[in-house]
C-alpha positions in Angstrom: 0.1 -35.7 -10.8 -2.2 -33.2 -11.2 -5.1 -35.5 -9.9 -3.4 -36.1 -6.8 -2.9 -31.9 -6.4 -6.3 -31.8 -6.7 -7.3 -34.2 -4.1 -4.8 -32.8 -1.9 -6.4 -29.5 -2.7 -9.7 -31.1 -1.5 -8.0 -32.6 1.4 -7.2 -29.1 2.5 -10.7 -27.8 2.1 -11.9 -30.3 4.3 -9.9 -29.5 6.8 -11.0 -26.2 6.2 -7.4 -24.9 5.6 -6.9 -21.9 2.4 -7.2 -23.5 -1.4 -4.3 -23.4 -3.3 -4.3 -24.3 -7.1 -3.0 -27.6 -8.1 -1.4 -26.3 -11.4 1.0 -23.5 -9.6 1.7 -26.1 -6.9 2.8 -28.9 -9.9 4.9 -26.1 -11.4 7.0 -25.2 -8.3 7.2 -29.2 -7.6 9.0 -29.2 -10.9 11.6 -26.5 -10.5 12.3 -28.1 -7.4 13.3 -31.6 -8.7 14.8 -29.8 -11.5 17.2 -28.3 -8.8 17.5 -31.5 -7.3 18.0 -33.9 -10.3 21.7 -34.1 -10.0 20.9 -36.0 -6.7 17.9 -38.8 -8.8 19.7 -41.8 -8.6 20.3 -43.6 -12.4 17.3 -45.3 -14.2 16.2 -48.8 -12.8 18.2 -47.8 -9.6 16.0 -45.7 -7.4 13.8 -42.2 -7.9 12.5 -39.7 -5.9 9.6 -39.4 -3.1 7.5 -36.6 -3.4 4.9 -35.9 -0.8 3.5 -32.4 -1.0 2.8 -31.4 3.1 0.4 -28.8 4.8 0.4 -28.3 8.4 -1.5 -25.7 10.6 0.8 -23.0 11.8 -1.6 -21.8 14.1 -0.1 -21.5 17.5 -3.4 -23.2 19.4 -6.0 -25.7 17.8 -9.5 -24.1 16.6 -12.4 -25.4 15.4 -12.6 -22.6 12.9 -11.1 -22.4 9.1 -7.4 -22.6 9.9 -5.4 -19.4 8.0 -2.2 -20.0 9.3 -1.2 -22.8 6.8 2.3 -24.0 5.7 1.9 -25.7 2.1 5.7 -27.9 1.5 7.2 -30.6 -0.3 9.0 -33.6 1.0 11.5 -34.9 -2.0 13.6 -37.3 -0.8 15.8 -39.5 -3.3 15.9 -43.4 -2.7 18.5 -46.3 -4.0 17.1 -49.7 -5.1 19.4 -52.0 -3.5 18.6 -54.8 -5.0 15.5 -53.6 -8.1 14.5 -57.9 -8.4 14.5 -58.4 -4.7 11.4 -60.6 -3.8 9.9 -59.1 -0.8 7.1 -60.6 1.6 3.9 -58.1 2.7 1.5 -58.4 5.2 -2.1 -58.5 4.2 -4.2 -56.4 6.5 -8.0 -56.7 6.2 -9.4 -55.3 9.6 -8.2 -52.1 9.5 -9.0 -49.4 7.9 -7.6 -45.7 6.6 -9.5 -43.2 8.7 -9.6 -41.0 5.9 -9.7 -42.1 2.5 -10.3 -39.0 0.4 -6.7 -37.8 0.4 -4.0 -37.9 2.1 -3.7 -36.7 6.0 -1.0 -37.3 8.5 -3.4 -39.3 11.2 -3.2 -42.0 8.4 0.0 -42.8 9.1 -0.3 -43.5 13.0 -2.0 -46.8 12.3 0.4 -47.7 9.3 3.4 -47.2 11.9 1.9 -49.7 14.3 1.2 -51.7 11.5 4.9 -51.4 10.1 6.4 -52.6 13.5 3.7 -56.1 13.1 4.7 -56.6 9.7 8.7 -56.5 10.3 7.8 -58.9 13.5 6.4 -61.3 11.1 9.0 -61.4 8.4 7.4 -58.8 6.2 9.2 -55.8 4.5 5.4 -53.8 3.5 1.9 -54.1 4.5 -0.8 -54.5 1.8 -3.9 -52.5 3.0 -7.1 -54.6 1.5 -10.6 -53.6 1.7 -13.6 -56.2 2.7 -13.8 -57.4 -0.8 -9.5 -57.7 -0.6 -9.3 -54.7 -3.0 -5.9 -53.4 -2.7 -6.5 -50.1 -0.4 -2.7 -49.0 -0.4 
Protein backbone atom coordinates (compact mmCIF):
# COMPACT_ATOMS: atom_id res chain seq x y z
CA UNK A 1 0.00 0.00 0.00
CA UNK A 2 2.51 2.18 0.82
CA UNK A 3 4.07 2.05 -2.82
CA UNK A 4 1.00 3.13 -4.21
CA UNK A 5 0.89 6.37 -1.49
CA UNK A 6 4.00 7.06 -2.79
CA UNK A 7 3.23 7.18 -6.40
CA UNK A 8 0.17 8.96 -5.62
CA UNK A 9 2.41 11.32 -3.70
CA UNK A 10 4.45 11.71 -6.99
CA UNK A 11 1.37 12.03 -8.94
CA UNK A 12 0.56 15.12 -6.85
CA UNK A 13 3.99 16.68 -7.31
CA UNK A 14 3.61 16.50 -10.88
CA UNK A 15 0.76 18.18 -10.91
CA UNK A 16 2.43 20.50 -8.79
CA UNK A 17 -0.13 20.23 -6.01
CA UNK A 18 1.39 20.23 -1.89
CA UNK A 19 3.37 16.75 -0.79
CA UNK A 20 1.84 14.91 1.71
CA UNK A 21 3.50 11.83 3.36
CA UNK A 22 2.45 8.49 2.31
CA UNK A 23 2.92 6.94 5.89
CA UNK A 24 0.35 9.57 7.75
CA UNK A 25 -1.95 9.14 4.76
CA UNK A 26 -1.84 4.97 5.20
CA UNK A 27 -2.50 5.59 8.89
CA UNK A 28 -5.70 7.65 8.54
CA UNK A 29 -6.78 5.07 5.56
CA UNK A 30 -6.68 2.56 8.35
CA UNK A 31 -8.76 4.20 11.11
CA UNK A 32 -11.05 4.76 8.46
CA UNK A 33 -11.80 1.16 7.42
CA UNK A 34 -11.45 0.34 10.97
CA UNK A 35 -14.63 2.53 11.45
CA UNK A 36 -16.14 1.09 8.51
CA UNK A 37 -15.34 -2.69 8.90
CA UNK A 38 -18.69 -3.57 10.29
CA UNK A 39 -19.90 -2.66 6.71
CA UNK A 40 -16.70 -5.29 4.71
CA UNK A 41 -18.77 -7.89 3.47
CA UNK A 42 -17.65 -11.69 4.78
CA UNK A 43 -14.49 -13.33 3.40
CA UNK A 44 -14.66 -14.78 -0.29
CA UNK A 45 -17.82 -12.49 -0.66
CA UNK A 46 -16.71 -9.04 -1.57
CA UNK A 47 -14.13 -6.22 0.13
CA UNK A 48 -13.58 -2.86 -0.02
CA UNK A 49 -12.48 -0.13 -2.81
CA UNK A 50 -10.16 2.25 -1.63
CA UNK A 51 -9.08 5.02 -3.93
CA UNK A 52 -7.32 7.80 -2.10
CA UNK A 53 -8.62 11.31 -4.24
CA UNK A 54 -7.02 14.86 -4.62
CA UNK A 55 -8.74 17.56 -6.46
CA UNK A 56 -7.81 21.37 -6.84
CA UNK A 57 -9.99 23.49 -4.77
CA UNK A 58 -8.89 26.42 -6.40
CA UNK A 59 -11.84 28.43 -7.51
CA UNK A 60 -10.12 29.19 -11.30
CA UNK A 61 -7.54 26.99 -13.21
CA UNK A 62 -3.67 28.27 -13.00
CA UNK A 63 -0.74 27.27 -14.42
CA UNK A 64 1.01 27.82 -11.20
CA UNK A 65 1.59 25.17 -8.12
CA UNK A 66 -1.93 24.62 -7.06
CA UNK A 67 -2.31 25.24 -2.83
CA UNK A 68 -5.75 24.89 -2.68
CA UNK A 69 -5.77 20.95 -2.54
CA UNK A 70 -8.42 18.52 -1.11
CA UNK A 71 -6.51 15.17 -0.28
CA UNK A 72 -9.82 12.20 0.31
CA UNK A 73 -10.58 8.75 0.31
CA UNK A 74 -13.20 6.90 -1.67
CA UNK A 75 -14.03 3.44 0.41
CA UNK A 76 -16.78 1.90 -0.96
CA UNK A 77 -17.76 -1.86 0.07
CA UNK A 78 -18.69 -4.31 -2.82
CA UNK A 79 -20.64 -7.94 -2.84
CA UNK A 80 -19.39 -10.78 -5.10
CA UNK A 81 -22.44 -12.02 -6.54
CA UNK A 82 -21.43 -14.86 -7.78
CA UNK A 83 -17.08 -15.21 -6.57
CA UNK A 84 -16.61 -18.22 -9.68
CA UNK A 85 -18.58 -16.36 -12.21
CA UNK A 86 -16.70 -16.59 -15.62
CA UNK A 87 -16.62 -13.22 -17.12
CA UNK A 88 -15.62 -12.10 -20.85
CA UNK A 89 -13.06 -8.83 -21.23
CA UNK A 90 -12.29 -6.85 -23.97
CA UNK A 91 -8.69 -6.66 -25.05
CA UNK A 92 -7.75 -3.15 -25.99
CA UNK A 93 -4.44 -2.58 -27.74
CA UNK A 94 -4.71 0.92 -29.50
CA UNK A 95 -5.19 2.88 -26.75
CA UNK A 96 -3.34 4.00 -24.37
CA UNK A 97 -3.42 5.54 -20.52
CA UNK A 98 -2.50 9.24 -20.97
CA UNK A 99 -0.66 9.05 -17.90
CA UNK A 100 0.89 6.15 -16.61
CA UNK A 101 2.93 7.27 -13.63
CA UNK A 102 0.00 7.26 -11.24
CA UNK A 103 -3.18 7.59 -11.07
CA UNK A 104 -5.21 10.91 -12.41
CA UNK A 105 -8.79 11.35 -13.04
CA UNK A 106 -8.34 12.23 -17.11
CA UNK A 107 -7.52 8.36 -17.11
CA UNK A 108 -10.72 7.40 -16.64
CA UNK A 109 -12.50 9.45 -19.54
CA UNK A 110 -11.15 7.00 -22.15
CA UNK A 111 -11.93 3.92 -19.81
CA UNK A 112 -15.65 5.15 -19.76
CA UNK A 113 -15.89 5.17 -23.51
CA UNK A 114 -14.27 2.13 -23.47
CA UNK A 115 -16.65 0.58 -20.69
CA UNK A 116 -19.78 1.51 -22.90
CA UNK A 117 -17.77 -0.69 -26.21
CA UNK A 118 -16.97 -3.45 -24.04
CA UNK A 119 -20.71 -3.95 -22.51
CA UNK A 120 -21.86 -3.50 -26.42
CA UNK A 121 -19.80 -6.41 -27.24
CA UNK A 122 -20.74 -8.89 -24.48
CA UNK A 123 -17.88 -7.95 -22.23
CA UNK A 124 -18.15 -7.28 -18.41
CA UNK A 125 -14.16 -5.50 -18.19
CA UNK A 126 -11.68 -4.19 -20.57
CA UNK A 127 -8.09 -5.60 -20.40
CA UNK A 128 -5.72 -2.59 -21.16
CA UNK A 129 -2.55 -4.34 -23.14
CA UNK A 130 0.51 -2.55 -24.23
CA UNK A 131 2.23 -3.14 -27.92
CA UNK A 132 3.96 -6.14 -26.69
CA UNK A 133 0.10 -7.33 -25.03
CA UNK A 134 1.55 -6.63 -21.56
CA UNK A 135 -1.32 -6.33 -19.32
CA UNK A 136 -1.48 -2.34 -18.71
CA UNK A 137 -4.58 -2.46 -16.35
Amino acid sequence: PLEILERLRRSFLTLGFPSFSPEELFLCIQALIGKEFKNIPEAGQGGFYIRPVGISTHPLMETIADSKVLLYVLLLPFELSNPLKTINLLIKDEYRKPYTDGKLGANYALISKMQKEAKENNCAQILFVDAERNISE
